[in-house]
C-alpha positions as CSV (number, residue, x, y, z in Angstrom):
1,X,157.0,164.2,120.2
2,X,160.0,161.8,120.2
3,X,162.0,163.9,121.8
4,X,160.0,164.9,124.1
5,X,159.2,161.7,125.5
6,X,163.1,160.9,125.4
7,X,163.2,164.3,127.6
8,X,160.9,163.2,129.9
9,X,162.8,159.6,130.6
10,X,166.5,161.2,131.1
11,X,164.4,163.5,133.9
12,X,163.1,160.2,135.3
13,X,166.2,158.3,135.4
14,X,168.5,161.3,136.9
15,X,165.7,161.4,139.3
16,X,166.0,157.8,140.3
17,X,170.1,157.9,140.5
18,X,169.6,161.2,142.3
19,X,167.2,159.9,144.9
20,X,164.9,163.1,144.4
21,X,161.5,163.0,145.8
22,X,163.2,163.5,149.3
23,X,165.0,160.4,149.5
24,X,168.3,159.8,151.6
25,X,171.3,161.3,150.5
26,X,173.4,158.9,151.0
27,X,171.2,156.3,149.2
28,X,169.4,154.6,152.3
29,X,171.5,155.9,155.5
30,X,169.5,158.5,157.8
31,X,170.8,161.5,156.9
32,X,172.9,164.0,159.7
33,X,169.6,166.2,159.1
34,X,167.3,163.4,160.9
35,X,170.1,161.7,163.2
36,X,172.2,162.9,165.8
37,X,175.7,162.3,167.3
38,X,176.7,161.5,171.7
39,X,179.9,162.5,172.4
40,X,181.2,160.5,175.2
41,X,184.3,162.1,177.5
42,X,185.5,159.4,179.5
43,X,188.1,161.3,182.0
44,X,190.8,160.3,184.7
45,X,191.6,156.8,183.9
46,X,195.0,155.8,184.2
47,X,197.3,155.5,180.6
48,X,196.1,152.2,178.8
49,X,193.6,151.4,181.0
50,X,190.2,150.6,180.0
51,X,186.7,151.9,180.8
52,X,183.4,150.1,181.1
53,X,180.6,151.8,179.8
54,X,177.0,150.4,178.5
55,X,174.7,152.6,175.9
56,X,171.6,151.9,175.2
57,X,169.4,153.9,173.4
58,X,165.9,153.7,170.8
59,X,165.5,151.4,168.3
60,X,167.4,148.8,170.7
61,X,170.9,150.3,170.3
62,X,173.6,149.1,172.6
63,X,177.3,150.1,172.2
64,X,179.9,149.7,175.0
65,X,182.9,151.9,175.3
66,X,186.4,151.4,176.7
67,X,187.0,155.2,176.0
68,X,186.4,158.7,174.9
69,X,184.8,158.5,171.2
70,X,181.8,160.1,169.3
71,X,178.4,157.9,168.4
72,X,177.0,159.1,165.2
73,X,173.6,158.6,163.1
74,X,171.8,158.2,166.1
75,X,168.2,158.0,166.1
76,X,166.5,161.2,168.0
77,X,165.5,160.1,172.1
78,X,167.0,159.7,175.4
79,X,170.2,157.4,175.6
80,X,171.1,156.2,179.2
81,X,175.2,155.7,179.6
82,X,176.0,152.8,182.8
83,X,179.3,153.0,183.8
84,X,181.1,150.5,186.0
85,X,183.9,150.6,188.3
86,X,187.1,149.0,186.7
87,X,190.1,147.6,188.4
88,X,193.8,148.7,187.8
89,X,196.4,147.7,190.0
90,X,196.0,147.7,193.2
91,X,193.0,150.3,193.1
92,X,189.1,150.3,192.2
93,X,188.3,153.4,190.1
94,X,184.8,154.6,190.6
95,X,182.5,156.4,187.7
96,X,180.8,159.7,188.6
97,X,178.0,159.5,187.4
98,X,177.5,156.0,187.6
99,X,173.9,156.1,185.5
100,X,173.0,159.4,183.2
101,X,170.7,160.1,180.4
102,X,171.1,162.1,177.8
103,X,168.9,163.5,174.6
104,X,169.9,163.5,171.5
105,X,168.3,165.5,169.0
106,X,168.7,165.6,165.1
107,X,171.4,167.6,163.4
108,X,173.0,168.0,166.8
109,X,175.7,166.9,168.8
110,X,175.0,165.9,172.6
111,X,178.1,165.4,175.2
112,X,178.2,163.5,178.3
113,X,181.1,162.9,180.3
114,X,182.1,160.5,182.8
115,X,185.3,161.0,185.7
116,X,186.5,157.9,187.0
117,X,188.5,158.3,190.6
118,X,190.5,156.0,192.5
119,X,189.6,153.8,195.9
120,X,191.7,151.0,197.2
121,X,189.7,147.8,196.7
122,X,190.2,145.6,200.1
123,X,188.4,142.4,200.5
124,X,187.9,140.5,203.6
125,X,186.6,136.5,204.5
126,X,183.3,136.4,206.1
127,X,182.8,133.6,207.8
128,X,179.0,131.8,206.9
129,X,179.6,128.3,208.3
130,X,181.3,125.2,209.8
131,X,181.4,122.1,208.7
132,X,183.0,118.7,208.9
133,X,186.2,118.5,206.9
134,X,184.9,120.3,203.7
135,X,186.8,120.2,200.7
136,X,184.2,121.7,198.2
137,X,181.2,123.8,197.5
138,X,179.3,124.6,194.5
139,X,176.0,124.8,193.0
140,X,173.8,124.7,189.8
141,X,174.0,128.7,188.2
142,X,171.1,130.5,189.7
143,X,170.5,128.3,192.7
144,X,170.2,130.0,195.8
145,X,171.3,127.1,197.9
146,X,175.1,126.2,198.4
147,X,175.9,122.8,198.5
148,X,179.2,121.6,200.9
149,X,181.3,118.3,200.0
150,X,182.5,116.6,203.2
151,X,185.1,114.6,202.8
152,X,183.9,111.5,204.6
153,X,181.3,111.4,202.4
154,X,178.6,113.5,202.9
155,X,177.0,116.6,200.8
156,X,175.3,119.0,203.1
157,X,173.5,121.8,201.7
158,X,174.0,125.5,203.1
159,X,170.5,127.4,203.3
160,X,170.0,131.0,204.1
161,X,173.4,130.1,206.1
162,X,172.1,127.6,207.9
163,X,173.5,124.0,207.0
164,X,170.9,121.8,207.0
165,X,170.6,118.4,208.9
166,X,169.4,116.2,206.5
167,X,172.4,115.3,204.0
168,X,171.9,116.3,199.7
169,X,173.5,112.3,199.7
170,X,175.5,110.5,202.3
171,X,177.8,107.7,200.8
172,X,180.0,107.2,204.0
173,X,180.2,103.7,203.4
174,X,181.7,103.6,200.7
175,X,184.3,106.4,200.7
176,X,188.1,105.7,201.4
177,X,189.4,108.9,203.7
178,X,193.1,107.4,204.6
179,X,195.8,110.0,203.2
180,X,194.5,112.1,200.5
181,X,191.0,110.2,200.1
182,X,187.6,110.8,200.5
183,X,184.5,112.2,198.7
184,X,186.6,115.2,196.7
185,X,184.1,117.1,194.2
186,X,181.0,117.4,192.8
187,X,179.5,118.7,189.4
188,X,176.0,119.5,188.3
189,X,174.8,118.2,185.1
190,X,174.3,121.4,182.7
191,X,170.6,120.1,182.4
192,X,170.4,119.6,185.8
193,X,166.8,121.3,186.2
194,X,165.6,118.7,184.1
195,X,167.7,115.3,184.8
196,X,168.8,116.1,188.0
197,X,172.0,114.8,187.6
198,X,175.0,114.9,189.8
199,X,178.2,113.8,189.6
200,X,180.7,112.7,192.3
201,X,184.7,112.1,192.2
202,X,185.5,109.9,195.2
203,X,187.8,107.7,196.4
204,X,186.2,104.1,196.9
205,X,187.2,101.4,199.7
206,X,189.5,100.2,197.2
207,X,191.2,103.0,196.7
208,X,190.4,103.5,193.4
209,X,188.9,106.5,192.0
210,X,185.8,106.6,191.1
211,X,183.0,108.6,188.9
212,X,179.6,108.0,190.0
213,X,176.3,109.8,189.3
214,X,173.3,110.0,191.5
215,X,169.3,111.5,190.3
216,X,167.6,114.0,192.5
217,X,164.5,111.9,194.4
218,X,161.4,114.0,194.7
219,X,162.8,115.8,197.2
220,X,165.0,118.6,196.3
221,X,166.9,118.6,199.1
222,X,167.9,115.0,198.7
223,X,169.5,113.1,196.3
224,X,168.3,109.3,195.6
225,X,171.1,107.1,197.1
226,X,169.7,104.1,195.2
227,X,170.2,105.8,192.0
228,X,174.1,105.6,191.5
229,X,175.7,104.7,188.2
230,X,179.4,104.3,188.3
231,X,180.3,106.4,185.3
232,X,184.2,105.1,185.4
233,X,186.3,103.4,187.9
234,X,190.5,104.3,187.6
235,X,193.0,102.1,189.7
236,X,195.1,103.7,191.8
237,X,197.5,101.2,193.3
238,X,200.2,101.7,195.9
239,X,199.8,105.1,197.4
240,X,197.5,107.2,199.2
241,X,198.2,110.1,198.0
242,X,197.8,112.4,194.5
243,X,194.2,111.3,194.0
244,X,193.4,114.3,192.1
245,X,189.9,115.2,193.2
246,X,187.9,117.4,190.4
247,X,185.0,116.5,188.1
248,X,183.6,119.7,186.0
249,X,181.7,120.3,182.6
250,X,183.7,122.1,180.1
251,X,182.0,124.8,178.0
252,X,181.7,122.1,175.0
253,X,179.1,120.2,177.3
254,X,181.4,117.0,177.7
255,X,182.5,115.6,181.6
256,X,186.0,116.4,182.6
257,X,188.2,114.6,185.3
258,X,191.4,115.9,186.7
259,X,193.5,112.6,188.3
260,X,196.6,112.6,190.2
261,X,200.3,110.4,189.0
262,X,199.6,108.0,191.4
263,X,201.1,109.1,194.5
264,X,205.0,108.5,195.8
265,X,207.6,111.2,195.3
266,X,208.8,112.2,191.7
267,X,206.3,109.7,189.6
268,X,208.0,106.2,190.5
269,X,205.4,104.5,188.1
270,X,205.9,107.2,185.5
271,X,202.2,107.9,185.0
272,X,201.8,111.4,183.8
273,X,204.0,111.1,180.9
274,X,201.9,107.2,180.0
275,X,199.6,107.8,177.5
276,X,198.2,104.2,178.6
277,X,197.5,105.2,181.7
278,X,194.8,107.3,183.1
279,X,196.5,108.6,186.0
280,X,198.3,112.5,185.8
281,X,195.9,113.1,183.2
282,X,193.0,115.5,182.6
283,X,190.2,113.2,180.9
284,X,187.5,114.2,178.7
285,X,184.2,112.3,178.7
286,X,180.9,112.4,176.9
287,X,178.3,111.5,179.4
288,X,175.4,112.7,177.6
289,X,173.6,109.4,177.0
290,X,175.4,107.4,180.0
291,X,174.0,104.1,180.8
292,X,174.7,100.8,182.5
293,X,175.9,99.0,179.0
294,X,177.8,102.1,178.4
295,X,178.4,104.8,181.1
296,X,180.3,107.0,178.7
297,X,181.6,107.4,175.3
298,X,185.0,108.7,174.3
299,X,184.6,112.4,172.1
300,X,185.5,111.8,168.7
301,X,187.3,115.3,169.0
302,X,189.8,113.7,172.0
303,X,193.3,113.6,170.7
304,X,194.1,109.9,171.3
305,X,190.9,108.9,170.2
306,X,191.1,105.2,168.2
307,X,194.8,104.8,168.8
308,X,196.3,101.6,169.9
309,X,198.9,101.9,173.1
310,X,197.1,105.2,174.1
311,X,193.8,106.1,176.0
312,X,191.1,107.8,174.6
313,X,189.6,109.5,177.5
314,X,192.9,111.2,177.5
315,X,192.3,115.5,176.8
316,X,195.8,116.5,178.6
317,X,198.7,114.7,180.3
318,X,201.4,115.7,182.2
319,X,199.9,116.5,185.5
320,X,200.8,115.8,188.9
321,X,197.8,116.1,190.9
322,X,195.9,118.4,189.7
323,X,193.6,118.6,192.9
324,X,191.6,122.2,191.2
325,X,190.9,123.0,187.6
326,X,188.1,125.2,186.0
327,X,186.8,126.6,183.3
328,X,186.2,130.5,182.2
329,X,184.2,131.0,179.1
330,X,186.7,129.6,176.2
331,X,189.9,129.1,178.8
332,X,191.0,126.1,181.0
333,X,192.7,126.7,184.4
334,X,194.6,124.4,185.9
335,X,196.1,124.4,189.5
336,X,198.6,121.4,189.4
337,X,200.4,120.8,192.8
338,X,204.2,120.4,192.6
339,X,206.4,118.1,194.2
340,X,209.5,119.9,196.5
341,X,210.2,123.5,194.7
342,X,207.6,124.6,192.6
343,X,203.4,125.2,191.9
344,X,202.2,126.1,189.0
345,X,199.2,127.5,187.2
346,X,198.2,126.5,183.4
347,X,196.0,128.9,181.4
348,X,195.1,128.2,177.5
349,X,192.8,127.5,175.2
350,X,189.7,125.3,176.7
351,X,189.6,123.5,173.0
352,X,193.5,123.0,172.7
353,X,194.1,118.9,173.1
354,X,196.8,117.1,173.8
355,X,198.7,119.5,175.7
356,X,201.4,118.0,178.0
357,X,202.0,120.1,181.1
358,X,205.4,118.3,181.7
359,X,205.3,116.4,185.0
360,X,208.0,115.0,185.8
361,X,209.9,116.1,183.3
362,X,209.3,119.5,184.5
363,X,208.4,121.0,187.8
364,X,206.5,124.5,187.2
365,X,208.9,125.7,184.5
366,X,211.8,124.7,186.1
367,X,213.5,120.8,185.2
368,X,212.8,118.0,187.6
369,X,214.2,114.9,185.8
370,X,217.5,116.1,184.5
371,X,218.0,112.6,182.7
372,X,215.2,113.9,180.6
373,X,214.9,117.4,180.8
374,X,214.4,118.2,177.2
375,X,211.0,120.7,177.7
376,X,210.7,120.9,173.7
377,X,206.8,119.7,172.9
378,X,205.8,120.7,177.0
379,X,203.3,123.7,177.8
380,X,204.7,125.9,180.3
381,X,202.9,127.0,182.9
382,X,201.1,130.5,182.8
383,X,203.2,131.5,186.1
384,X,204.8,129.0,188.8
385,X,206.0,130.2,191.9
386,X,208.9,128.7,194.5
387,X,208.5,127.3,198.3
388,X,211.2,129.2,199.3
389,X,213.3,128.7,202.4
390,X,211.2,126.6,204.7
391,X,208.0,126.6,202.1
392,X,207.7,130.7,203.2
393,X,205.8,131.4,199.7
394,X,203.6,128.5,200.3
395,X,203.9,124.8,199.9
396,X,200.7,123.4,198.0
397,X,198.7,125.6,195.5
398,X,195.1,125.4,196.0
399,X,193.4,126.6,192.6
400,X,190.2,128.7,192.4
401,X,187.7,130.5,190.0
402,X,187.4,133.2,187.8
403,X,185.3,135.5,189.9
404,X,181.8,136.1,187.8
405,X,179.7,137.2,190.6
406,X,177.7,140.6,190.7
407,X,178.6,141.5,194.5
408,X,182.3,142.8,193.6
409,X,182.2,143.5,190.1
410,X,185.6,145.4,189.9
411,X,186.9,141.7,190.3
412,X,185.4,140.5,186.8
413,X,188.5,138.6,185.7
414,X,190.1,138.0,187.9
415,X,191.4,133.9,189.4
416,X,191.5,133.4,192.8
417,X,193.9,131.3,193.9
418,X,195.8,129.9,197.4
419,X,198.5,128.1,199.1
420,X,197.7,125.5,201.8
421,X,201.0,125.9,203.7
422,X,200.5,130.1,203.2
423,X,196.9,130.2,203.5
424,X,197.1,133.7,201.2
425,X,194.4,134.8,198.9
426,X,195.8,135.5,195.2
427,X,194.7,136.8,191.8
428,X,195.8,137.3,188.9
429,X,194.3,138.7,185.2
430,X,194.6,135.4,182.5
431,X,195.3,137.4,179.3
432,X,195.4,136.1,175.6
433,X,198.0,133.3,174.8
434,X,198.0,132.3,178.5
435,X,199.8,135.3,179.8
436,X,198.4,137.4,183.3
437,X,198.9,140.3,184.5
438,X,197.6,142.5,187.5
439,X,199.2,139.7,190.1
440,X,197.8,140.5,193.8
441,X,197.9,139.5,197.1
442,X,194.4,140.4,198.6
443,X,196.0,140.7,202.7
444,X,193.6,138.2,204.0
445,X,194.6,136.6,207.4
446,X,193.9,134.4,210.0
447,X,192.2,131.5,207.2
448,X,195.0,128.8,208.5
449,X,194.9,126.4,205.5
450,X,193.4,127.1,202.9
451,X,191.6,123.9,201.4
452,X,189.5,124.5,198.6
453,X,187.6,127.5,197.1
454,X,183.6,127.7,195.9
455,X,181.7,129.0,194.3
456,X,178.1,129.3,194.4
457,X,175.1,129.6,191.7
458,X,175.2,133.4,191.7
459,X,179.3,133.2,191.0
460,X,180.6,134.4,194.3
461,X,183.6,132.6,195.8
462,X,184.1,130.9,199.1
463,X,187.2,129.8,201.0
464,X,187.1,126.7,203.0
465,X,189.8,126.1,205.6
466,X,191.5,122.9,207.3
467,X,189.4,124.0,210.5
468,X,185.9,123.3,208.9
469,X,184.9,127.1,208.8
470,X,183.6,128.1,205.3
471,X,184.4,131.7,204.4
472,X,182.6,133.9,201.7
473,X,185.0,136.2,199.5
474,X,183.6,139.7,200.8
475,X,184.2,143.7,200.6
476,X,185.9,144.8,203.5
């Protein structure tokens, strides 16, 4: 009877450790008898290139492909494959079929392929509007308005292409416009749908410059003019030129401000490199509970933070006049204007601090102060290019976006950038470590100069020129 019973347990366990009673094989995995497999044939793409296809699928799968490959232990249904165009080059390549669906059935292995072919990607400027002097346009994501900075001080708001008359906020009055001044940028508060904050970077009768936010009144269209709160003032003495002229929020939530040396050729006050000063800098603030007592607070996280002979507000130095920056998921851009010889783009890290982008030590990557040229400690720029004889490649970068929009999507990516003097269109592909690749000139003519870009609350660019006519980034 003993032995019987121990009979009966050894059945049980090797039961149990072989899963019988029709468990999985595998010990919890579907088996191949109850799953399937999707092999994907992605075809025609040029060597190292990359494909973009979405798979989704029951029991909420999603996968995305870059290439050929084989999905296994699939549960049984209908998968539906969306492949997008991709850019390489100079070329858009197209997927055929764009959309398919395919069943998969257990014990079985389903194919679907995909053929990319090749189309030249041209991209025109469509003109929307004219304004008066415009130097910026942006708006909160998903807004369908576009809202234009004048430089004399006025925000006017675009609407179903029509500017409207009444101004978002018209501070005139207070805005210095001699030689590089004016009313420069704007930037939405991140919680803008509830605050309605708005934040302005202008140059004031002093010709200082100056941070100041305004509230949205109970009318959307208009902000309330008596609600100003001067977030930070910055003395600019001397010159009227290299004001700087952008305020953005970085991804980390906090208010950043790109400010010009000073003005004069070559740094005369020797600014940028002054870790005192506040001027050639890009500053980092934390407006998030701003108030008359206190209209910011300096990030613990800022690299000068709580050091004596240095600023706190300071996140990077080394800039000239850094009149466009932005910001591209977990990278910082920076379009910093150079001085005789060279402009210069700076790509890295969004959360790297204390970088020093050389001015004017260095020009681009080239030395400007040979007495102290030692470039040991400086971030070089991602690429820099030369005026030439006569400033032919261009004279004055103006810096763009990343282009994030839906219209063009072969252009995911890609940073748009231009050349006052030039008045070309430019992009390039920001890589890892700073690097880009895929460097084009888009043949856009007849802009003149080229100002500013925009970009509006669907995350399609604009061009606005020295003539007042605002331009949206188009397919041709």
């Amino acid at each position: 009877m003993i032995a019987h019973a121990r009979l009966y347990l050894l059945a049980l366990l090797y039961c149990l450790l072989s899963a019988c009673g029709g468990g999985d094989d595998d010990g919890g995995n579907p088996s191949p008898a109850t799953t399937g497999s999707l092999a994907v044939t992605i075809a025609s793409l040029p060597a190292g290139s990359n494909a973009a296809v979405h798979v989704t699928g029951p029991d909420n799968f999603v996968r995305d492909l870059t290439q050929s490959g084989t999905l296994t232990t699939l549960t049984p249904g209908t998968y539906t494959l969306a492949a997008t165009s991709v850019t390489v080059g100079a070329a858009t390549w197209t997927a055929a079929p764009a959309s398919q669906t395919v069943t998969v059935s257990a014990g079985a292995t389903a194919t679907a392929t995909i053929t990319y072919g090749s189309t030249t990607l041209a991209l025109a400027a469509v003109e929307v509007a004219t304004a008066v002097n415009p130097v910026y346009l942006t708006a909160p994501p998903g807004d369908l308005r576009q809202f234009v900075v004048e430089r004399a001080g006025r925000i006017r708001i675009l609407q179903n292409g029509v500017l409207l008359t009444q101004p978002f906020l018209d501070i005139s009055m207070r805005v210095f416009t001699g030689g590089e001044g004016g009313l420069l940028s704007i930037a939405f508060d991140p919680r803008f749908s509830t605050n309605g904050y708005v934040y302005l970077y202008y140059i004031g009768t002093d010709q200082n410059i100056v941070i100041e936010r305004f509230t949205l009144s109970l009318n959307p269209n208009v902000l309330d003019p008596a609600s100003g709160l001067v977030i930070i003032r910055i003395p600019h003495p001397n010159f009227q030129n290299h004001f700087g002229g952008q305020v953005a929020f970085g991804p980390d939530g906090f208010l950043y401000l790109g400010t010009g040396d000073g003005g004069g050729a070559g740094d005369p006050s020797r600014n940028a490199q002054n870790l005192n000063v506040l001027l050639g800098k890009l500053l980092r603030l934390d407006v998030g509970n701003a108030s008359v007592a206190q209209p910011y607070a300096i990030p613990p996280s800022n690299p000068y933070a709580g050091q004596t002979g240095r600023r706190g507000e300071i996140w990077a130095s080394g800039l000239r006049n850094p009149w466009r920056f932005t910001f591209d998921g977990s990278q910082s851009i920076i379009a910093d204007v150079g001085q005789d010889r060279r402009e210069e783009v700076d790509i890295g890290a969004a959360d790297a601090a204390g970088r020093n982008y050389g001015w004017n030590i260095a020009e681009g990557a080239a030395c400007y102060n040979s007495s102290s040229c030692d470039l040991s400690g400086l971030t070089a720029p991602a690429f820099d290019y030369e005026h030439g004889t006569n400033d032919v490649n261009g004279c004055s970068i103006t810096g763009g976006f990343v282009y994030r929009g839906t219209a063009l999507p072969e252009l995911a990516g890609r940073y748009f950038y231009s050349d006052y003097c030039a008045g070309f269109v430019k992009s390039v592909l920001p890589g890892a470590n700073g690097s880009v690749t895929e460097q084009r000139d888009w043949n856009i003519t007849g802009l003149g100069n080229v100002v500013s870009f925009g970009r509006d609350g669907a995350g399609e660019l604009y061009l606005l020129a020295g003539s007042g006519k605002i331009y949206r980034i188009s397919r041709k």
